[in-house]
C-alpha positions, 0 to 999 in steps of 0.5 A: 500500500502507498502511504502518504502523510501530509501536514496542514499548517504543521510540519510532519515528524519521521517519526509519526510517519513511520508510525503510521506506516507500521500501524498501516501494515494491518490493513495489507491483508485486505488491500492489495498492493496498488491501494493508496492511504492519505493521511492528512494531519492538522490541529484546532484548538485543543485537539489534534486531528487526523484524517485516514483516506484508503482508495483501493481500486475505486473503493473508498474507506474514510475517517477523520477523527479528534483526540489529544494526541495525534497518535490517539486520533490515529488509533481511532481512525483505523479502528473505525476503518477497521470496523467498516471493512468487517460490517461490511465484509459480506458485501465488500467480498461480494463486489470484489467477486462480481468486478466491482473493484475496477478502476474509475472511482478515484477521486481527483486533487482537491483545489485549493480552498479559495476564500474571499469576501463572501460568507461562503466557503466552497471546497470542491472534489472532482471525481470520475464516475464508475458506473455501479448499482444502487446497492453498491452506492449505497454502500460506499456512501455509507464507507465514507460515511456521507449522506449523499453519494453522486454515481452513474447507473450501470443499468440506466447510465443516467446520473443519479443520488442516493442519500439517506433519509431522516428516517435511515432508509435511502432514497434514490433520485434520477436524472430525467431525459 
């Protein structure tokens, strides 16, 4: 797996980068060799933040957690990504088997984040569409553990949003023609 650490507004020691690396080395047994891991570090007041991102072939797990130490919020995402991989190990299997796991989902570098004058502050992502199922967007929406999920219809190869309802079923919305 390639493993990149980067610092927002803090510089990263060798020290915290080996560190995750020998933490990382866990998630070998699930991931092949081409699977990237982004590990973002950045601090706010009175907490030190981490942020895991693993991309295996178009298949993305995330986690961003707050502790007191770096290394605590580190433990705390792999364990969350940890977990998403065995609640979903069934399915995730399932979708390796049917090809899933083809490339295409990869998510672009983020620009910059601009500010200027205006009380909104705009991130913007860009990514490629891989066309998938409703079930299997479903279920990346809830690995990255969004509430809406953008994806192209393998059956229809219209655009389409599934997101979760209040109520936590899932709700599907289509582009018309």
């Amino acid at each position: 797996m390639k493993i990149t650490v980067l610092g927002k507004k803090i510089e990263v020691k060798q020290s915290y980068k080996d560190h995750v690396e020998k933490k990382l080395k866990k998630f070998d047994k699930y991931f092949k060799d081409s699977a990237e891991a982004k590990v973002v570090i950045f601090k706010e007041p009175n907490r030190e933040c981490v942020e895991l991102t693993i991309n295996n072939d178009g298949m993305i797990f995330r986690s961003e957690q707050k502790n007191k130490t770096f290394l605590n919020s580190l433990d705390d995402c792999i364990d969350i990504i940890e977990r998403q991989i065995r609640k979903n190990k069934t399915r995730l299997e399932k979708r390796l088997r049917e090809g899933a796991f083809v490339r295409g989902a990869e998510a672009a570098p983020e620009p910059p984040v601009e500010e200027n004058d205006s009380e909104f502050v705009i991130r913007y992502k860009s990514f490629k569409f891989k066309p998938m199922s409703v079930e299997e967007a479903i279920l990346q929406m809830d690995l990255l553990g969004h509430d809406f999920y953008i994806f192209e219809n393998d059956v229809t190869g219209k655009t389409n949003v599934v997101y979760r309802r209040r109520n936590n079923e899932y709700g599907c919305i289509e582009q018309e023609d």
